[in-house]
C-alpha positions in Angstrom: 0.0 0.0 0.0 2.9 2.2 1.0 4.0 1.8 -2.5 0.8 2.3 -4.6 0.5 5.9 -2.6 4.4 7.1 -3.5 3.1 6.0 -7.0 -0.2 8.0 -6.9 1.9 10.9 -5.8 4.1 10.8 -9.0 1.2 10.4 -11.2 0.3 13.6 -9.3 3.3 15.6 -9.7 3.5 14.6 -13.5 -0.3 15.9 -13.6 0.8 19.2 -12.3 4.5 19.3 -14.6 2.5 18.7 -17.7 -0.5 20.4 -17.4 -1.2 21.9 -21.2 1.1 19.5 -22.7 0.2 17.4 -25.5 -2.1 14.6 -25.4 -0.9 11.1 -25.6 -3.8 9.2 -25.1 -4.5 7.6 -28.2 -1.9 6.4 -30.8 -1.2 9.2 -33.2 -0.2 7.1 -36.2 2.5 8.7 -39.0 2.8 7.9 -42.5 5.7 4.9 -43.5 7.5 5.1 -46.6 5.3 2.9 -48.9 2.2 4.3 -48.3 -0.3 4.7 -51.2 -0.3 7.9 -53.2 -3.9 9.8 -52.5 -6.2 10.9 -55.0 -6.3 14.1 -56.6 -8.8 16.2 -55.3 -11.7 17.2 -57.5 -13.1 20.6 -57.6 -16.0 20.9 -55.0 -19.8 21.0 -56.0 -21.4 23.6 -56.9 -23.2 25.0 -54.0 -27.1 23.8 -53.8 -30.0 26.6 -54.3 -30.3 29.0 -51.2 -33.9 28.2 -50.7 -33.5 24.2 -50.8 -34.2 23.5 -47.1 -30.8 21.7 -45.3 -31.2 17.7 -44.9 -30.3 16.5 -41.7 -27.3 14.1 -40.9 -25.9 12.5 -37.9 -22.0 11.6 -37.1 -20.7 10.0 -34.6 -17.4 11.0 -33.0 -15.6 10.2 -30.3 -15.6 11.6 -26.9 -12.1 11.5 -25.0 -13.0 13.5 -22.5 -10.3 15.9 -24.3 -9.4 20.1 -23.4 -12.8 20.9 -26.1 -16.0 19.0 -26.6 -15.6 16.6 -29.3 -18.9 17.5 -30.7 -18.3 21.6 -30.6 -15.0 22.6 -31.5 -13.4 24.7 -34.5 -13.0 21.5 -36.6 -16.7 20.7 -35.9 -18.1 24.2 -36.4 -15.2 24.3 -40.1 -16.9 21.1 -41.0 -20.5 21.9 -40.5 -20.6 25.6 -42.0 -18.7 23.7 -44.9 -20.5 20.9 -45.8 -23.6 22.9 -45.4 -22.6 25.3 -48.2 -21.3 23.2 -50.7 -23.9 19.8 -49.6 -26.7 21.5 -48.2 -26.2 19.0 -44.9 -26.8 20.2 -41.7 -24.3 18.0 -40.0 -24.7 17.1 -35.6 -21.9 15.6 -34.2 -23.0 13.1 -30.9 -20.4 12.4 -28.8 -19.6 8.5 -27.6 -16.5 7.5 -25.3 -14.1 6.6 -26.4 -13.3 3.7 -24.4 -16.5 2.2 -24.3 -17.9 3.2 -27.5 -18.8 -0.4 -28.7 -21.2 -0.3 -25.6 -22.7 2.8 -26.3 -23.2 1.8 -29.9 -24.4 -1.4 -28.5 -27.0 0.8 -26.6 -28.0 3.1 -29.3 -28.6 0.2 -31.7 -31.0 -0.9 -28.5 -32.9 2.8 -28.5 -33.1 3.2 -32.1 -31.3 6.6 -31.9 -27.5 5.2 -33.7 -26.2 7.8 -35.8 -26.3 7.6 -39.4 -22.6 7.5 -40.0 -21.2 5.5 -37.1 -17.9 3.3 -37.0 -16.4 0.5 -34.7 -13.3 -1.6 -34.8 -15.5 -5.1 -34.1 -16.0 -6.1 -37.3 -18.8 -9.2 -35.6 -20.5 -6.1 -34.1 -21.0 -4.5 -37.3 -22.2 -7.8 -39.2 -24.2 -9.2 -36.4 -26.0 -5.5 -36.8 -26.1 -5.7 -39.9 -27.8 -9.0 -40.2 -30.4 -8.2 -37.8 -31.4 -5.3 -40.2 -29.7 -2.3 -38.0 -26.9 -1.6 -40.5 -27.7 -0.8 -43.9 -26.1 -3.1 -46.9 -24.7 -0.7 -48.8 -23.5 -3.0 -51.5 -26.3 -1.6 -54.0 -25.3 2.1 -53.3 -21.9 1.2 -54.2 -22.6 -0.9 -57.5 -25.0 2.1 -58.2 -23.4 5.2 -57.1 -19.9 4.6 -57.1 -18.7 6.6 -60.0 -20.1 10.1 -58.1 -17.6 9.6 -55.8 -14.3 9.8 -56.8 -12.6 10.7 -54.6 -13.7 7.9 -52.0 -13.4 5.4 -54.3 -9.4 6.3 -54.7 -8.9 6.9 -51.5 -10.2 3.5 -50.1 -9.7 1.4 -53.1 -10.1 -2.1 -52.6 -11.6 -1.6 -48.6 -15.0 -0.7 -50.4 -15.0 -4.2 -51.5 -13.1 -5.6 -48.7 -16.5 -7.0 -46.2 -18.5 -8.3 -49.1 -20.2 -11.5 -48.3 -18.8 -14.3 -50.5 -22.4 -15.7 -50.6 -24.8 -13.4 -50.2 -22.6 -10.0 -51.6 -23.7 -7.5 -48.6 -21.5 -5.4 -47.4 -22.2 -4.0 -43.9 -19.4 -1.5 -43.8 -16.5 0.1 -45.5 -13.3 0.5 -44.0 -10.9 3.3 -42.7 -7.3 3.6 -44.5 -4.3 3.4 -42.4 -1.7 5.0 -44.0 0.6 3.5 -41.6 0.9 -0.6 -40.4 3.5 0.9 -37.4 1.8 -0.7 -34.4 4.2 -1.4 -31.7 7.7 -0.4 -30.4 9.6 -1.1 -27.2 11.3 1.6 -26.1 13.9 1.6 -23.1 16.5 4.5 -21.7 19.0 5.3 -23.8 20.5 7.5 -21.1 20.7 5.0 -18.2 22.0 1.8 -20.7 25.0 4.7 -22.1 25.9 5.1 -18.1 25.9 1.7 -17.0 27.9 0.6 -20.3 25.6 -1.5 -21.8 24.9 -1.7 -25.4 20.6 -1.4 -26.9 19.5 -4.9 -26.6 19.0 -7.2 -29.6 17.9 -9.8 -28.2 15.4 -11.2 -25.2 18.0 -12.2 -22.7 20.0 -8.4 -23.5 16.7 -6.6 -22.6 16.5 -9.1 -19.5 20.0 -8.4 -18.4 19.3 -4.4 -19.1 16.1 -4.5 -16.8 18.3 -6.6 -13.8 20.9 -3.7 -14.7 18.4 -1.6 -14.0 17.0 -2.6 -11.1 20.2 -3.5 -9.2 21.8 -0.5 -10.1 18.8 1.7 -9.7 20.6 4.5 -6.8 23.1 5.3 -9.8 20.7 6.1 -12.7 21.1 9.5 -13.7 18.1 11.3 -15.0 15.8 10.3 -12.5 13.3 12.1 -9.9 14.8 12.2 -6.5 14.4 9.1 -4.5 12.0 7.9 -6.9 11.7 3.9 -7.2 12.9 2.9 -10.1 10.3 0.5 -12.5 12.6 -1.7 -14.9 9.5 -2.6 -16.8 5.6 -1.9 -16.5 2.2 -2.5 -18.2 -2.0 -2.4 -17.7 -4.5 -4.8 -17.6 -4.3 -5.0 -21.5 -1.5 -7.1 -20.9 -1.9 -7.8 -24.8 -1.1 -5.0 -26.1 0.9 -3.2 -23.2 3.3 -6.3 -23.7 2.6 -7.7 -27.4 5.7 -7.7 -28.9 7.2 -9.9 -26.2 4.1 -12.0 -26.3 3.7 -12.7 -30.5 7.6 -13.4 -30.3 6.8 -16.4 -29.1 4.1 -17.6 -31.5 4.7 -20.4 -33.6 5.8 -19.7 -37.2 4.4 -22.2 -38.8 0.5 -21.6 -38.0 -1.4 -21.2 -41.1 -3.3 -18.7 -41.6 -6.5 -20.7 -40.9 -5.0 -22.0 -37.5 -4.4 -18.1 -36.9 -7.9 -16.7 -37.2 -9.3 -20.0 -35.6 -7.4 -19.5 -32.3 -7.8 -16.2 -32.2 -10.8 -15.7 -30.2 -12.6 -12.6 -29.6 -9.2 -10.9 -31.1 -7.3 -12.6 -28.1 -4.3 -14.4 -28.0 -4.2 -17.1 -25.1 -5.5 -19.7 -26.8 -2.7 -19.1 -29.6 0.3 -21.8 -29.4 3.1 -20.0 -28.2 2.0 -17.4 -26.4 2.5 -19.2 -23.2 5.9 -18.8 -23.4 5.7 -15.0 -24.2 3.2 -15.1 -20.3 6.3 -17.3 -19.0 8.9 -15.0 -19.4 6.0 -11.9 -17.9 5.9 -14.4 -14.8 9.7 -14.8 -14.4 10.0 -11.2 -14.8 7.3 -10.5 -12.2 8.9 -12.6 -9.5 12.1 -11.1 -10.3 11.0 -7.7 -9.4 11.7 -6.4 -13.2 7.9 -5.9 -13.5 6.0 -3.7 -11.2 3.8 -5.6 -9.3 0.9 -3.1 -9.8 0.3 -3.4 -13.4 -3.0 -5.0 -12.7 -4.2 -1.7 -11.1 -3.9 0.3 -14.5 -7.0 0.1 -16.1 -6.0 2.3 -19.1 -2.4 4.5 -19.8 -2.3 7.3 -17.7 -0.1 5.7 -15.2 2.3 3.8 -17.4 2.8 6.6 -19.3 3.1 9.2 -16.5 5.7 7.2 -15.3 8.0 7.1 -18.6 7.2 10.5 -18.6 8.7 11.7 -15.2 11.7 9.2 -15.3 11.2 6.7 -13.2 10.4 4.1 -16.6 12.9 1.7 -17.7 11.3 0.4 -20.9 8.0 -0.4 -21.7 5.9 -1.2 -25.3 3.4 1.3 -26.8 1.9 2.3 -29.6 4.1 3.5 -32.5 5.3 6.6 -31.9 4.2 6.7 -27.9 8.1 7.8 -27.1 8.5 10.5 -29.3 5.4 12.3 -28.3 6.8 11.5 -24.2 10.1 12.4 -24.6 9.5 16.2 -24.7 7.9 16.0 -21.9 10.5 13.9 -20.2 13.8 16.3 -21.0 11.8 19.3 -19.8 12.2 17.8 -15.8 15.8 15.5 -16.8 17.1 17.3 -20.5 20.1 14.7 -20.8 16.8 11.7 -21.1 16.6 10.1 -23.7 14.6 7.2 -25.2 15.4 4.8 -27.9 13.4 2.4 -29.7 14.7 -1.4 -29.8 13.6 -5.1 -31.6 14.8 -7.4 -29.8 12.0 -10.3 -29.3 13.2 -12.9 -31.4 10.8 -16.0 -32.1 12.9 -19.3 -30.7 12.6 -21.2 -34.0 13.6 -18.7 -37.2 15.0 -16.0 -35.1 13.1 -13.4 -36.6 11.5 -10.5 -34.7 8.3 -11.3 -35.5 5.4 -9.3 -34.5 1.7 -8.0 -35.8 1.7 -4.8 -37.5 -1.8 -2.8 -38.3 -4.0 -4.1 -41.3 -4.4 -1.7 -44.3 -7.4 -1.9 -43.2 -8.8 0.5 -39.7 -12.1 1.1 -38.5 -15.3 0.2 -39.9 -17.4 3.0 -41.1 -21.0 1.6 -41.2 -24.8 3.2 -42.0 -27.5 2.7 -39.3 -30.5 1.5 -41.0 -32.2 4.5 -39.2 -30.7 7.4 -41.1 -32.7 9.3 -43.4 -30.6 8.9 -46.6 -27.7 6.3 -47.1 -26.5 9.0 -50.0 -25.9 11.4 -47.9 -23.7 9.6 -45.6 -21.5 8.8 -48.8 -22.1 12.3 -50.2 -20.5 13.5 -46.7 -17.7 10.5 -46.6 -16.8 11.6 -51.1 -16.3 15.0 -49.1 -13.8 14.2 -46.5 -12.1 12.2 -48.6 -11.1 15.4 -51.0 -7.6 15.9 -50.2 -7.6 19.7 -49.1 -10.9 18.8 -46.8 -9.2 16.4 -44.8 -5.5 18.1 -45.1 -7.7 21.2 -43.5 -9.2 19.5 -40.7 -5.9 17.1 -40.0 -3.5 20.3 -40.0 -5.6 23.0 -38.8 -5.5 26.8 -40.2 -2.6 27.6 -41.9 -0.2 29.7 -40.6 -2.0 29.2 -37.0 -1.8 25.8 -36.2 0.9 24.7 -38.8 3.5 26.1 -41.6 4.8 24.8 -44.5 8.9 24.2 -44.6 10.2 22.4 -47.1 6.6 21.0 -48.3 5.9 19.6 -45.2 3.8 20.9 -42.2 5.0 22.4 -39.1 3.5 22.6 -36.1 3.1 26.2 -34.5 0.3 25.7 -31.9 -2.3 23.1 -31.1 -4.0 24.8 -28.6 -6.9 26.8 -27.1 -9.4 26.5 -29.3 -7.2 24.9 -32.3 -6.6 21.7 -29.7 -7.1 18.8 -31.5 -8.5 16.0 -29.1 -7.0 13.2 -31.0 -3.8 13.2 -33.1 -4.5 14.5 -36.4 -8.2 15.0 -35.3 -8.7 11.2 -36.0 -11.8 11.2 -34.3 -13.4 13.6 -37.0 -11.4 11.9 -39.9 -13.4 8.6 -39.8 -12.0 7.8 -43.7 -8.3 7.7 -42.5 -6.1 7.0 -40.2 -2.3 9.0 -40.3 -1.5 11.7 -42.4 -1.4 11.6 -46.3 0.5 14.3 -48.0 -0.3 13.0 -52.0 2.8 11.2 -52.2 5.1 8.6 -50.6 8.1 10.9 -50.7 6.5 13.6 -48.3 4.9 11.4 -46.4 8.2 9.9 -45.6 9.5 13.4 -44.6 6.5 14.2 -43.3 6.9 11.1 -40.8 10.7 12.2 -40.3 10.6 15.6 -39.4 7.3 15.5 -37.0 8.8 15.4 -33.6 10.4 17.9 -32.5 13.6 17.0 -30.7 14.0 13.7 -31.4 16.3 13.2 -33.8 14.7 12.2 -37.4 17.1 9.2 -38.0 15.8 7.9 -34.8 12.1 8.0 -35.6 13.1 6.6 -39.1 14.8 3.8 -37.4 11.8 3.0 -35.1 9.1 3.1 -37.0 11.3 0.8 -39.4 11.7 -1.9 -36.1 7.6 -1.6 -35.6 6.9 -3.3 -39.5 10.3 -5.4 -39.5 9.1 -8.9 -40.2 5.7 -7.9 -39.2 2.3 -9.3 -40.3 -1.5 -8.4 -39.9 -3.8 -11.1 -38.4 -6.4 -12.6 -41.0 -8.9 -10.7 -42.1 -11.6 -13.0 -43.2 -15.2 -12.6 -44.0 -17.5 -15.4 -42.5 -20.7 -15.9 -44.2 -23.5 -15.6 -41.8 -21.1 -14.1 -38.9 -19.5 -15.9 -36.0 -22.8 -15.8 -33.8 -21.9 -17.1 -30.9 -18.9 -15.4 -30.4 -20.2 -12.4 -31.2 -22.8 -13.1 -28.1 -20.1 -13.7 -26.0 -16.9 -11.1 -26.7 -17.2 -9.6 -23.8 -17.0 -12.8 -21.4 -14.4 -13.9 -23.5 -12.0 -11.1 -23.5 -12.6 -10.8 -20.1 -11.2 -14.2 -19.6 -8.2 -13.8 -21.9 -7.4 -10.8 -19.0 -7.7 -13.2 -16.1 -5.4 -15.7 -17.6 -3.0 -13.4 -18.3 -2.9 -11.4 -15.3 -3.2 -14.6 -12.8 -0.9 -16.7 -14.7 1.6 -13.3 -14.7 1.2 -12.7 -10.9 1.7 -16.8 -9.7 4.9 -18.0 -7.9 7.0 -19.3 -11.2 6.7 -22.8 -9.6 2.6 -22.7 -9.9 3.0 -21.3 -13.3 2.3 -24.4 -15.6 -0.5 -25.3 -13.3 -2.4 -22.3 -13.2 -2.3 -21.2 -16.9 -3.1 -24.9 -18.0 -6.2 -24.7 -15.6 -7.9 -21.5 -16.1 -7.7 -22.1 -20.1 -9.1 -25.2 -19.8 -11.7 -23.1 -17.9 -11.9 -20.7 -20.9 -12.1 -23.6 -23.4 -15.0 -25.6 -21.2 -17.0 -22.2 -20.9 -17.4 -21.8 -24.7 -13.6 -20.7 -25.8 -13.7 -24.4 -27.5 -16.9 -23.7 -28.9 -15.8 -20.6 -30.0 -12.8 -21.9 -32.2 -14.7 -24.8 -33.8 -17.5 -21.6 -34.8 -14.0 -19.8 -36.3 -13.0 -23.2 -38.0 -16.1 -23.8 -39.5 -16.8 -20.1 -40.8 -12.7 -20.5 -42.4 -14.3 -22.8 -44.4 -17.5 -21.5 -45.7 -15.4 -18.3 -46.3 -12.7 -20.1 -48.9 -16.3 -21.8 -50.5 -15.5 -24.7 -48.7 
């Protein structure tokens, strides 16, 4: 308990150090090198009659409880006073948190009041909507209408096409572009491995031997708060993506990619072979005091990353480009800090750094059966996806919130009433994720020069480790949904947690026994169900 308070009071004094600072909340993805070249923009329509009465149309957008509403905000107010003079749509944004916002669409769905334009990363959410006639198939709007929207259809290309039912050719939802696949990076002190001599680790047992380096040497770290306790290593509850890389290192290569999708359960990875080993080495580390032990009281970032932030961190994993977006904050208390990015999680068998990078593929952007006019959704979505639209809202006034130099944008000031609640105002940019400057040359730069302070060959290299030797999961489209897992996510990604986190926190000798037992659990209360559902939808998804 004594501990848990001194950490509060850190938290606390990184609350009042950074107040105004950034955000860092959500992952604010950049562009890679490869990314696709955007579409031309095409002149905008002619503005509609003055005496044509404004159709209504809802968008959702998410609430994270950020330093404006996320419903009324410049961007909102520039997007509705511009869409209503050149679409005649009078455009209301409803706010849904962020953190829960599969419940709350869940619960709209239940009221009848969804949005017209909503989106959700559960792609069995969306279908089972969709098939229960809440979600609009909007497969005939796109066979019909496609060609008066341009600039949609370059922008998302083959994603219009990507959720069409092999059987029955709906398509329940249309998907964000990620114009990066960067997911993860671990990152560690630069600063405290130069002092105690040690070289960035390249493999498992060097970032091991760094962590015991740091926490036996932990009075001599420079760069540090005052009597601070030093954490070699933390996470949250989302032990799966707080600790992912370490965890998919261990998978085994040779899955195919039916195995893959089949194990993968609710988008969880216990039940995946291999990733017991990755929880094996979390356990060891746990018992070893490199992991702090209250990792299970973190129900979302703000700790973990308050304590990277204030210097008491000695690596962690995050979100692609967590550290660069920290480390200001960091050298503003300890200037000489420094953070790197490493790779070193090499799978046993090929010795590759294998990990999961982001689909091509985001967010699904979906119609609710309710709106008023499916056309106007894809009138709205043809006009955020014209380049200087979306450039506008991602980049803010020019010459306030940004300059050009070079060709590429600037940052001069984010905040006030230019604050952007989400990196790149994400949240109101529901057609793409990252930044797309119209070609793969300034994006690159673009990607490069963005962080202040950090020097650009580093952020090159880093966002190079996140894709090295990287993969998405499967993508595949079941006929007829996975029902039953769809009915029971929740339950089950609440069990993937306890397994984790129990298995994690057990005396290494009771380590076997307790993971073994609490999957078989899992598997006995529907997980084996579950992957025989997965198996069988494989199948009827390859025609089989």
């Amino acid at each position: 308990m004594k501990r848990i308070i001194q950490l509060v009071s850190l938290v606390v004094l990184s609350a009042i150090l950074f107040a105004g600072c950034r955000q860092a909340d959500a992952p604010q993805v950049a562009a890679d090198p490869v990314a696709t070249v955007a579409p031309a923009a095409t002149p905008a329509p002619e503005a509609p009659p003055a005496d044509v009465a404004p159709e209504p149309l809802s968008v959702m957008v998410h609430d994270r409880a950020g330093l404006t509403p996320a419903e009324d905000n410049f961007y909102t107010d520039w997007i509705r006073e511009e869409v209503l003079r050149e679409l005649n749509l009078d455009v209301t944004f409803v706010p849904v948190p962020r953190w829960s916002a599969d419940e709350a669409i869940s619960n709209m769905f239940a009221a009848g009041n969804m949005t017209d334009l909503g989106f959700s990363s559960d792609r069995g959410m969306i279908a089972t909507f969709g098939r229960q006639g809440g979600i609009v198939n909007i497969a005939p709007y796109l066979n019909d209408h496609l060609h008066e929207w341009p600039n949609l259809e370059a922008w998302t290309d083959y994603l219009l096409w990507r959720n069409e039912d092999p059987q029955t050719g709906e398509i329940f939802s249309i998907h964000q572009r990620r114009v990066s696949q960067a997911r993860h990076n671990t990152y560690i002190r630069y600063d405290w491995l130069n002092h105690l001599g040690l070289p960035l680790p390249t493999t498992t047992d060097e970032w091991l031997d760094a962590l015991r380096a740091f926490r036996d040497n932990a009075d001599d770290l420079p760069n540090r708060p005052e009597g601070a306790q030093i954490i070699p290593f933390t996470m949250s509850q989302n032990i799966q993506w707080r600790a992912g890389n370490l965890l998919n290192s261990f998978i085994d290569p040779n899955l195919t990619e039916q195995q893959l999708f089949m194990y993968n359960v609710a988008d969880r990875p216990v039940l995946i072979p291999g990733i017991k080993e990755g929880a094996r080495v979390l356990n060891m580390m746990f018992n070893e005091g490199l992991l702090d032990p209250d990792f299970i009281l973190y129900s979302d970032n703000e700790i973990p990353d308050n304590l990277a932030r204030i210097g008491v961190l000695g690596s962690w994993m995050y979100n692609w480009p967590g550290a660069w977006n920290m480390q200001p904050d960091l050298q503003e208390i300890h200037p000489d800090a420094q953070f790197r990015a490493i790779d070193p999680f090499r799978n046993p068998e090929t010795g590759l750094t294998q990990k999961f990078i982001y689909d091509s593929a985001g967010t699904g952007m979906f119609v609710a059966a309710t709106a008023p006019s499916a056309l106007n959704v894809f009138r709205y979505l043809e006009w955020m996806a014209t380049l200087d639209n979306r450039l506008f809202i991602q980049l803010g006034p020019e010459g306030i919130t940004h300059e050009w130099i070079d060709g590429l944008p600037v940052t001069i000031d984010l905040e006030g009433e230019f604050h952007m609640n989400s990196g790149q105002n994400l949240d109101l940019t529901p057609i793409i994720n990252g930044l797309d400057l119209g070609s793969p040359d300034l994006n690159s730069r673009e990607m490069a020069a963005r962080f202040q302070g950090v020097d650009s060959d580093i952020v090159v290299e880093s966002i190079n480790m996140a894709l090295a030797n990287g993969r998405p999961f499967p993508v595949v489209i079941v006929p007829g949904g996975l029902d039953f897992e769809s009915a029971n996510t929740a339950v089950f990604r609440e069990m993937n947690s306890e397994i984790l986190a129990v298995s994690i926190t057990a005396p290494v000798d009771q380590f076997d026994e307790t993971w073994d037992r609490l999957v078989q659990n899992y598997l006995n209360a529907g997980g084996q169900r579950a992957m025989d559902e997965r198996y069988e939808g494989y199948l009827r998804a390859q025609g089989r």
